[in-house]
N, C-alpha and C positions, 0 to 999 in steps of 0.2 A: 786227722788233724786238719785246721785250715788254714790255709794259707792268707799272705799279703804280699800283693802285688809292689813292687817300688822299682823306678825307672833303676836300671844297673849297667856297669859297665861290664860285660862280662869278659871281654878279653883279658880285664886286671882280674876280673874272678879266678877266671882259669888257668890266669898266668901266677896267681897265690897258692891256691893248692897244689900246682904244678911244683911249685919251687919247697914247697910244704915237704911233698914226701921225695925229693934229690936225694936226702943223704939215704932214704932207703932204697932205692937204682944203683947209687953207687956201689952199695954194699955186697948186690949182688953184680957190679962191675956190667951194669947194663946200658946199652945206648941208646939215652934217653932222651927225647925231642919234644920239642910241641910248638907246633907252626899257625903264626897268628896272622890275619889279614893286616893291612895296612889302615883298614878303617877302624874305629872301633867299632863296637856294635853294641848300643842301647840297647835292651828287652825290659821289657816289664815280668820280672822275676820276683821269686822268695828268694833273698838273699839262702836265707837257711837252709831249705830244701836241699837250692841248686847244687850249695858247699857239700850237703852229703853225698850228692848223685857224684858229684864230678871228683870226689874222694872213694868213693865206694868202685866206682869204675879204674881211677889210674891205680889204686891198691891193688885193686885185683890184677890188672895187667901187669904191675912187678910181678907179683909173687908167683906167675905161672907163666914168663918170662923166660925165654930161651937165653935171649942178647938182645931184643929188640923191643923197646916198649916206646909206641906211637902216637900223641894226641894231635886233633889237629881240626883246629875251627873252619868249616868249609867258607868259599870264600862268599860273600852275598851283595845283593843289590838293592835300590829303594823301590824296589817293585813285589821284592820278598817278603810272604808273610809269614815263614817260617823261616828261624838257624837247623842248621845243621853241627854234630861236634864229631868227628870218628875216635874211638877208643881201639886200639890194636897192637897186637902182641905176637909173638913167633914163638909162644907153647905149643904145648899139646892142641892138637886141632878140636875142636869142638866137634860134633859130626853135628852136620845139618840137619839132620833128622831129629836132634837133639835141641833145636830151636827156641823151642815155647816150654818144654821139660826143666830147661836151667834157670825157666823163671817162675818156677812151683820152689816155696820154704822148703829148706833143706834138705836138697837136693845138690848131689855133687855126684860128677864124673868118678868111677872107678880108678880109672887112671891116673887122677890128681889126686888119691888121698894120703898122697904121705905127705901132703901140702895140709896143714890147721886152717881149720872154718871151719863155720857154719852151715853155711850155704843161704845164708843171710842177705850179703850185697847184693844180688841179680834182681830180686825182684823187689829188694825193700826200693833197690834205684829205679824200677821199674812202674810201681806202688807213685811213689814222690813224680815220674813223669808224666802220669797220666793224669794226677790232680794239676799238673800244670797245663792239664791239657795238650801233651807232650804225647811222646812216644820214646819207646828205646825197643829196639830188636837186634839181631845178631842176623848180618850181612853176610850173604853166599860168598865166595874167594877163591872157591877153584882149588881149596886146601894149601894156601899159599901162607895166610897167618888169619888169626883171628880179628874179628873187626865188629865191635859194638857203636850201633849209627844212634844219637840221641839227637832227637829232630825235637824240638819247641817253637811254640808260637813267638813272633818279635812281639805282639802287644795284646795286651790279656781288655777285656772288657773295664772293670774296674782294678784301676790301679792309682797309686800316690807317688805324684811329682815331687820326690823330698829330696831335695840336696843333702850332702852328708854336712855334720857338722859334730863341732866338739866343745866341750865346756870353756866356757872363758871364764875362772871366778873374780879375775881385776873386773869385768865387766858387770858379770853378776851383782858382783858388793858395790860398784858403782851403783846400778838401779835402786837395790837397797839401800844405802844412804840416798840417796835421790827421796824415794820413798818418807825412810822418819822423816828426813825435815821438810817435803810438800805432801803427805798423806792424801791431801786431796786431788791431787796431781796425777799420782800414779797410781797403776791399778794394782788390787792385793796380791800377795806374794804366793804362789802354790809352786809344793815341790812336789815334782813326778817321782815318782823310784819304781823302776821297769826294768828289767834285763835283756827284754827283747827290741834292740835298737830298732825296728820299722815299727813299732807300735810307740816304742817314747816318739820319735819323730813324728808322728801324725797325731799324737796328744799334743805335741810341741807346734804342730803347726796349727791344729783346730781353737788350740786354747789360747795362743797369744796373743791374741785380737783382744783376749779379755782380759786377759791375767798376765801378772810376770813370772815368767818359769820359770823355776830352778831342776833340775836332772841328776839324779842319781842313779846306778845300774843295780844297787843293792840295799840293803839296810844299813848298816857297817858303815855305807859312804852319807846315806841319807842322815844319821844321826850326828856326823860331821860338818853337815852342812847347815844340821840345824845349830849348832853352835857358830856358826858364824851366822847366823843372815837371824832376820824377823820374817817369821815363814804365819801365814795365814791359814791355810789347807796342806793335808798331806795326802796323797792320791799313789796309793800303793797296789803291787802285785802283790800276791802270797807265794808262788814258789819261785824263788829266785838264789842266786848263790850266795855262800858267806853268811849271810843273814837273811833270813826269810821273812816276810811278809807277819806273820803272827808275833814272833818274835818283836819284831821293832815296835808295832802296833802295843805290846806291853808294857817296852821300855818306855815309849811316848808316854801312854797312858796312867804310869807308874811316878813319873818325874815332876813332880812338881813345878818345872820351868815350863813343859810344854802340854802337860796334861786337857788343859785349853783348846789346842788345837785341833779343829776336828779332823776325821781322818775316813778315808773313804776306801774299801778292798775294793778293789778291779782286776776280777781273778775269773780264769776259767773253772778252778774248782766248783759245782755247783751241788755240789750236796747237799743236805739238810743238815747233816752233821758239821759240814764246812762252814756254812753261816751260821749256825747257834754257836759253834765256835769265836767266832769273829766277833759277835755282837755281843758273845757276853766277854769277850777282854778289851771291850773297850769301843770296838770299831763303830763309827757315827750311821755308816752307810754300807751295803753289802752289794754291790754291783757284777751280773754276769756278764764275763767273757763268750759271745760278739755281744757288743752293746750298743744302746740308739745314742747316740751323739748328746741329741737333746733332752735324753732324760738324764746322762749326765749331768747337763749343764746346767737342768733344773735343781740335781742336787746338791751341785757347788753351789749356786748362785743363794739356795736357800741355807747350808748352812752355813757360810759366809756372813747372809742378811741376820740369822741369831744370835754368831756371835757377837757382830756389832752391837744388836740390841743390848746384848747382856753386858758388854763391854761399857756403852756409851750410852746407853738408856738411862731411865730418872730410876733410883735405887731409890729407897722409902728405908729408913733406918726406925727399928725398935729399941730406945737403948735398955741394953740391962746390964747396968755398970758402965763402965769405959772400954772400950773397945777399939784395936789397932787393925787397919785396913791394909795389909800392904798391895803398892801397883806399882806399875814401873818407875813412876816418879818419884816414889818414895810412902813414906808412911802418912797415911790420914787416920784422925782419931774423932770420929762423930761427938758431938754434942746434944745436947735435950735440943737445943733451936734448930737441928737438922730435921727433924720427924716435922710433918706439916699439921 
């Protein structure tokens, strides 16, 4: 997988999963802690990654859990180029020897198996630290308890400054009417539908200079939104929840209200089968996941400029008979004096 970098808070990161799995500590009636600096601490993280390491690790420290399950963000300063997090628990002692062993696929202690797993979490968290350019190891203790150190960088090479944000649709349908009545005013309306909130966000930030966004996390919401708004472009993933990428691209392409509008996959699917797919139900434009910004934008900006053509350009009418046009405005019926 690859990652994306975006500025994070991570103290709230690991104070959410933290609080995430409480009712299952409780259940085993464990005393449960997790001790935060005073500061926060920025990193340029995968939001997503991070959520599994740091799930994959306090899971594991319940479930093999004496009474005592520990997390705890070491403390740092602006001279640090790495955090520090300890994971720790009062099980079964791991033997030291056993170090680098519990982080080979499936692979589990003799002693813990009448505990369920895999043996999955160790290294899949292990696997996700080292694309962060991270580390995770099991920390010597004197056999006192268990102690998993996950050490990452505070700031990755490329990363996106993106503030969190959330849909506003009073605002949205504000620019859209804005829009019909100055067209010339404001710029065309493109909706995102992504599920991966750090990739909508930096579509949302690359493209607002040009476009006015609208954001959907699925299809399901995206076809809702096309019922409200006058949407110019659709700029879609394919695997996503609820409604998938193909799917909507049908519905679009099927409905005579929006059949129009062109539509663009931006999917890491890269198949051959994925795109003959896509192109023949419809889809304008078939875009792989990582992609270059600017050929993007070459491809909006060009089917954008056709539809207007075809929209707003000089039509040349042949009549044969009488014939009913309908547009948004209403019905037009050509004439013999329309043909030049």
């Amino acid at each position: 997988m690859s990652l994306i970098f975006t500025q994070t808070d991570t103290n709230a990161l690991l104070n959410e999963v933290f609080k995430d799995l409480q009712t299952l500590a409780k259940e085993r009636n464990l005393k449960y802690e997790l001790s935060l600096p005073r500061i926060t601490l920025t990193a340029d993280v995968d939001s997503e990654a991070i959520w599994k390491i740091f799930t994959n690790l306090i899971h594991n420290a319940i479930k093999y859990a004496y009474r005592i399950v520990h997390i705890k963000l070491l403390p740092f300063n602006s001279d640090d180029i790495m955090f520090n997090i300890e994971f720790g628990n009062d099980g079964p002692i791991i033997p030291f020897d056993k170090k680098d062993k519990i982080f080979e696929p499936f692979y589990r202690l003799h002693d813990v198996d009448k505990n369920t797993g895999t043996g999955i979490a160790p290294p899949l968290s292990r696997s996700l630290a080292e694309l962060h350019y991270g580390a995770l190891s099991l920390i010597h203790t004197k056999g006192e308890r268990n102690l998993f150190l996950f050490a990452y960088p505070i700031l990755q090479d490329q990363a996106f400054d993106i503030q969190s944000f959330a849909d506003d649709r009073d605002k949205q349908q504000q620019r859209i009417s804005s829009y019909v009545d100055n067209p010339e005013k404001v710029n065309p309306v493109i909706l995102i539908v992504e599920d991966n909130k750090e990739i909508l966000a930096y579509l949302n930030k690359e493209l607002k200079g040009h476009y006015t966004i609208l954001r959907a996390g699925n299809g399901a919401e995206a076809l809702d939104i096309l019922d409200a708004n006058d949407v110019q472009l659709v700029l879609t993933d394919i695997l996503m929840p609820i409604m998938d990428g193909i799917t909507l691209c049908r519905r679009i392409k099927s409905d005579i209200l929006y059949s129009h509008i062109p539509l663009i996959f931006l999917t890491a699917k890269n198949s051959l089968d994925a795109k003959i797919e896509g192109l023949n139900i419809g889809a304008d434009a078939y875009i792989e996941k990582p992609f270059s910004l600017e050929y993007l934008l070459v491809n909006i900006s060009n089917l954008l400029t056709n539809r207007e053509r075809l929209l707003y350009g000089t039509i040349y009418f042949k009549p044969i008979g009488h014939a009913c046009i309908g547009t948004r405005q209403g019905l037009y019926t050509p004439s013999i004096q329309d043909h030049p």
